[in-house]
C-alpha positions, 0 to 999 in steps of 0.5 A: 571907651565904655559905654551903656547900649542896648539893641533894642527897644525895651530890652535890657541895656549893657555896658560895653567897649565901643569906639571913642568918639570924634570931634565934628569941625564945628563940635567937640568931645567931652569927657563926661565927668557926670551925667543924669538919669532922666526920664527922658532917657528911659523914654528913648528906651522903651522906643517913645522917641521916633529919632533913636537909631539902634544900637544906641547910647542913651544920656543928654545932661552931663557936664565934664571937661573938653577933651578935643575940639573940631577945626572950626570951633573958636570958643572953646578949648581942652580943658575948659569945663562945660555943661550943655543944654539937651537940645544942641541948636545949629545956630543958623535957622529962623528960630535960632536968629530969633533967639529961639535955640531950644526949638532949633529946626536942625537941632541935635539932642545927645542922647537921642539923635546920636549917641549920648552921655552914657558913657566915659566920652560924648560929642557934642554939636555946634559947641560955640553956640550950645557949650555952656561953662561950668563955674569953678565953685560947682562940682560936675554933678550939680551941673549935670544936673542942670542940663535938662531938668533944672534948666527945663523947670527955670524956663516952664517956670519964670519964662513960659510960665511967668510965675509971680510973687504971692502966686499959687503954683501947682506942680504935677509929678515930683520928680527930678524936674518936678522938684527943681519947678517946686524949688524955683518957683518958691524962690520966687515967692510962690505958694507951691502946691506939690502933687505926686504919688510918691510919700518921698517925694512929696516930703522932698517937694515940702524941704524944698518949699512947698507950701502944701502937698496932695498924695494922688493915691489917697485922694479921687480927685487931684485938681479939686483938691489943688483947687479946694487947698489953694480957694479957687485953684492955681494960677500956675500949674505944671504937668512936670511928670508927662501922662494924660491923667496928670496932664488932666488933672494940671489943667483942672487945677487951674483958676481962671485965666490960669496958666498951664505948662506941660513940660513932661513928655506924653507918648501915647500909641497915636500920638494924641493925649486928651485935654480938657479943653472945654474947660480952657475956653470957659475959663480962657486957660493959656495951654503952653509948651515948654522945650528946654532952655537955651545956652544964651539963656543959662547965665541968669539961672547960674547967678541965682545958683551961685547967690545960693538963691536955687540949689540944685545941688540938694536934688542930686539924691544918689550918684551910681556906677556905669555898670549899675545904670542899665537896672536903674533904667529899666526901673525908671517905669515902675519906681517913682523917682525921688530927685536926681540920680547921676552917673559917674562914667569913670566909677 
């Protein structure tokens, strides 16, 4: 098949033929039909994720159709079309019987603790705990976009953030996960504030419902003016972008006893990024996590799809090439992204 490698850290990916993958007894391969460009992925390529195995396959949300299935899977046939989320769980552990499959202890990540979906094939782990079916009406580009950024955003923002109708919800970074919370939270009745250096995405960000907007290049002072646009500050705020500024400047956002979910990845050279706690104890801030989404947990995200409630569909702002993702990824850390680019292996 053919594929996206690269050798080594942050030097330039290319795209060449390797071996096809197999199935595991409890997995299966799927034939990528789509697959997303995620920030993630440009992460694991700079050397951020201490799980990469070089050479490497970067991709983790995709969505394509089973092409052959392990011994002991039951659920699943070639054929079927499927979507998974990024963390693949093993089904077995504590958190698992808890319910808590996105923070698997013995999870599995395509795309980082194996190779992943930058390619025309891709083995996935555990298929009848973590497949998820694709419904006949969505192309495979929707859904690939589902798998990591938009299933992300629908739990930081109803589950971990718990937004409610008539809230003020803030939003730092718009990009792919970033729209999809701005998308999410206006369906369910939020004021949304959207922040982000980008004119472009910020113009995204108010077609998808925002109520207002904060260009973080024209302004000294993010969250003052998140708290000045909103009379008092957000009662949600999301850092959807991953950097200790906007990390900062989400929980400043915040009213009191506001809520904040980090949800963009912070690498940084020892492993710590500062926060304003000081100001989470006089206001009694909750400083919250949130991992990605279960499979269990997809069902009612894709009713609200379906009911045309959550369009994921209009995120997806331009389809490429295998041969054109190793320059798309390299540019991953100088141009801001504007919604979800998705790769068709098969172009």
């Amino acid at each position: 098949m053919r594929a996206v490698v690269f050798e080594k850290f942050g030097e330039p990916a290319e795209v060449r033929e390797v071996p096809d993958p197999e199935p595991a007894g409890h997995g299966v391969v799927v034939r990528v039909e789509a697959t997303g460009l995620c920030r993630s992925d440009w992460h694991g390529w700079m050397g951020h994720d201490p799980d990469i195995t070089l050479p490497h396959v970067p991709g983790h949300e995709l969505a394509g159709v089973v092409e052959a299935v392990g011994a002991r899977v039951t659920g699943w046939r070639p054929g079927d079309r499927v979507t998974v989320p990024f963390v693949c769980a093993c089904g077995s552990c504590p958190s698992c019987a808890a319910g808590d499959q996105q923070v698997c202890e013995r999870q599995t990540q395509p795309g980082f603790h194996h190779w992943g979906s930058f390619a025309q094939y891709v083995a996935l782990d555990h298929a009848d705990v973590n497949l998820v079916a694709v419904p006949d009406s969505m192309d495979c580009g929707t859904a690939a976009a589902l798998g990591c950024r938009f299933a992300t955003a629908f739990r930081a923002v109803v589950r971990q953030g718990r937004v409610a109708a008539g809230e003020w919800v803030a939003v730092h970074g718009c990009g792919g996960v970033g729209l999809s919370a701005v998308m999410i939270a206006a369906a369910a009745g939020a004021r949304v504030i959207a922040v982000d250096v980008s004119p472009g995405a910020l113009e995204l960000a108010r077609t998808f419902g925002a109520a207002g907007t904060v260009d973080a290049a024209a302004v000294p002072d993010t969250a003052a003016a998140v708290r000045e646009l909103t009379g008092g500050g957000a009662h949600l705020s999301l850092d959807a972008l991953g950097s200790p500024v906007t990390c900062a400047a989400s929980v400043g956002s915040l009213r009191r006893r506001g809520r904040h979910v980090q949800v963009g990845l912070l690498p940084s050279a020892d492993g710590t990024t500062p926060v304003p706690l000081a100001r989470a104890i006089a206001l009694e801030l909750e400083i919250l996590g949130s991992h990605g989404m279960a499979a269990h947990a997809y069902p009612g995200m894709l009713e609200l799809v379906g009911s045309g409630a959550l369009r994921p569909d209009l995120l997806v702002t331009r389809t490429i090439a295998l041969d054109e993702v190793p320059a798309a990824l390299a540019a991953m850390g100088t141009v801001p992204g504007a919604g979800v680019t998705v790769i068709e292996p098969w172009r």
